[in-house]
C-alpha positions in Angstrom: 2.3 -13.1 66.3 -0.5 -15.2 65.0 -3.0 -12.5 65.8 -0.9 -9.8 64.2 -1.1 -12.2 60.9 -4.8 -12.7 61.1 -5.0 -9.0 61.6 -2.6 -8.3 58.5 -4.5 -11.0 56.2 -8.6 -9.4 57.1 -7.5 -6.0 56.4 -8.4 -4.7 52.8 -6.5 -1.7 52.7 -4.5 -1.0 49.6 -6.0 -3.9 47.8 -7.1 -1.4 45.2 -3.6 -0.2 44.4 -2.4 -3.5 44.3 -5.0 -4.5 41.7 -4.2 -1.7 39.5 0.1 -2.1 39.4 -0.7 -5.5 38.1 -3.5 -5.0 35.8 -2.1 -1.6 34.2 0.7 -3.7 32.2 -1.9 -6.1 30.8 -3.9 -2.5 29.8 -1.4 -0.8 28.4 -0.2 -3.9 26.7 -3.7 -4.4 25.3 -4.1 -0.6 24.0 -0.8 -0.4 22.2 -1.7 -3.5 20.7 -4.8 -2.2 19.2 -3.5 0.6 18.2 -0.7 -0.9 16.0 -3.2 -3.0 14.6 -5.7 -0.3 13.6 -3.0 1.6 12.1 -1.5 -1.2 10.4 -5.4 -1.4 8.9 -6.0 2.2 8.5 -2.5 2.5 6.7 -3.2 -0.8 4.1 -6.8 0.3 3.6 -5.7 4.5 2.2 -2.8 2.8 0.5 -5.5 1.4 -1.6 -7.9 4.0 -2.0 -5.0 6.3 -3.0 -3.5 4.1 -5.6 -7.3 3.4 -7.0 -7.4 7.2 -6.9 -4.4 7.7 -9.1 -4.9 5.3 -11.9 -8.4 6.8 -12.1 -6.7 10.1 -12.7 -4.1 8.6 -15.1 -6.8 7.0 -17.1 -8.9 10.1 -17.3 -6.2 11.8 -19.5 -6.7 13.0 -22.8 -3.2 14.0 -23.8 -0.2 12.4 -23.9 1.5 12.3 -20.4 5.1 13.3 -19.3 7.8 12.6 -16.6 6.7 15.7 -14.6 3.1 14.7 -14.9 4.0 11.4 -13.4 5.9 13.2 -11.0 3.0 14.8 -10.1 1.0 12.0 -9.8 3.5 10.2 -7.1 3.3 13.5 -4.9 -0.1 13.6 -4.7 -0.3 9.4 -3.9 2.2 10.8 -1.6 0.4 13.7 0.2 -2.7 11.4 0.3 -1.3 8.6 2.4 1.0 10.8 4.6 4.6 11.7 5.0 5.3 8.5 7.5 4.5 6.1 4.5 7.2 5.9 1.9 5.6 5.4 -1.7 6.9 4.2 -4.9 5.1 3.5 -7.8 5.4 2.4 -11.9 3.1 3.3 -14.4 3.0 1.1 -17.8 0.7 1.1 -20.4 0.1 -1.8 -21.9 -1.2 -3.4 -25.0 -2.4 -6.6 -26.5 -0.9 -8.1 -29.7 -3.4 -10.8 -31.1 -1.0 -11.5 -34.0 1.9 -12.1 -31.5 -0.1 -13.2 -28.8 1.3 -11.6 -26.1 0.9 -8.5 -24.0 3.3 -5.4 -25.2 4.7 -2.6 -22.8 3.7 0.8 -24.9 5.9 2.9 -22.1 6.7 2.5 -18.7 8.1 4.9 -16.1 8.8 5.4 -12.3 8.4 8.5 -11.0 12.0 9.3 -9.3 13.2 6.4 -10.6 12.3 4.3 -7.8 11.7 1.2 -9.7 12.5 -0.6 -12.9 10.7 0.2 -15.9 8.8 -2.8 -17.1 9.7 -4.5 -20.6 7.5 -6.2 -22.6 9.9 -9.2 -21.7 9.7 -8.6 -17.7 6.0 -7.7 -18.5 5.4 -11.6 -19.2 5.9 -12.8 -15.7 3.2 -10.5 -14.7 1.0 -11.9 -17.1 -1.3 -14.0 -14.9 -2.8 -10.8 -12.9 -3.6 -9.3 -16.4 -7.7 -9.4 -17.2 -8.2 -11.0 -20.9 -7.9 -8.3 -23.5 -8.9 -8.4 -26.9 -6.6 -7.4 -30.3 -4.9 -4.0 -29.4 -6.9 -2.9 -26.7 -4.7 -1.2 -24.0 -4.6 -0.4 -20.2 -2.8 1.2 -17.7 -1.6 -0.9 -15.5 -0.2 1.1 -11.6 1.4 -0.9 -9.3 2.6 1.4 -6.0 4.6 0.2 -3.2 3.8 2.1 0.4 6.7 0.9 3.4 4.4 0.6 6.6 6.4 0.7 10.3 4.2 0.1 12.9 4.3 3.1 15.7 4.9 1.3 18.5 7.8 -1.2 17.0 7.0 -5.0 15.7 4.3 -6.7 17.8 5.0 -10.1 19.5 4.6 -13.3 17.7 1.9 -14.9 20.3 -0.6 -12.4 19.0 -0.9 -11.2 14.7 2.4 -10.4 14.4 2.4 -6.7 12.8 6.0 -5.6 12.1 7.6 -3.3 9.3 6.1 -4.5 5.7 5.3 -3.5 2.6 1.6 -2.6 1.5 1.5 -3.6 -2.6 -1.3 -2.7 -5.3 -1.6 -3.7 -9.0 -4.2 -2.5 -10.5 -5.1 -2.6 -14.1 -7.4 -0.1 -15.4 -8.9 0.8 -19.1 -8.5 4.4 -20.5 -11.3 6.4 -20.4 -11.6 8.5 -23.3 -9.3 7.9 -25.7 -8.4 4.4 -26.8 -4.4 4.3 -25.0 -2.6 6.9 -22.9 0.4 7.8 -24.6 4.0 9.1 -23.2 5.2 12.5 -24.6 8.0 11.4 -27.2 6.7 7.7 -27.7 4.9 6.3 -30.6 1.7 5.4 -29.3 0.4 3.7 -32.0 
């Protein structure tokens, strides 16, 4: 018997196998794990670039802008970060009042009405992420919302956790060339 156990314990054979069934979990573990985090990543980072894309085009108009504009605008946020990321967004325009010292909503709209239309009473909580602006100058101001679920489901706690969350931009830009973007059937002043 004790020979038949020295024999068993010198022998190699198999050890391969063995190796691999218990280093494939920690693998496959490590992979998904990278994965979710490089999506997670890849997802925030053309979240951004998209919503940077669309105020640029908002700001670049010359004419007054409309609810099917706007529209317009959301599908193509939409088509740019893909159908697995949910996107809603708000557009405002925004002015300064010097003589009221405060900053006034021109117009405000959610494509789809996906989100509450700013105020110029809501607008003052928001304040703080506003640049400085001087007497009646105006920007747009685009804040977008993008829903991210991770792939592979919510990553465990010992490591980053990545689970479902949402991706947020606010970004403030000027108005290219004119002085304010204006909203078809608002007084723009």
């Amino acid at each position: 018997m004790k020979r038949l156990a020295r024999r068993f314990f010198r022998r190699e054979d198999g050890v391969m196998a063995a190796e691999v069934i218990l280093t494939f979990p920690v693998f496959a573990f490590c992979i998904i794990g990278l994965y979710t985090y490089w999506d997670a990543f890849r997802s925030l980072n053309t979240a951004q670039k998209a919503s940077y894309a669309i105020s640029d085009m908002i700001t670049r108009e010359g004419r007054p802008v409309n609810d099917a504009y706007l529209r317009g605008l959301h599908d193509v946020m939409q088509y740019m970060v893909g159908p697995e990321l949910p996107v809603r967004m708000r557009f405002s325009s925004i002015t300064y009042s010097g003589v009221r010292d405060r900053y006034e909503i021109v117009w405000s709209r959610s494509p789809y009405g996906e989100m509450l239309n700013l105020t110029t009473e809501t607008l003052q909580g928001l304040v703080q992420h506003i640049p400085a602006m001087a007497d009646g100058d105006s920007i747009v101001l685009l804040e977008t919302h993008v829903d991210f679920s991770p792939a592979f489901g919510e990553t465990p706690a010992y490591f980053m956790r990545v689970g479902d969350q949402e991706f947020e931009n606010f970004i403030v830009t000027r108005p290219r060339f004119v002085p304010r973007i204006c909203f078809e059937g608002i007084a723009c002043g």
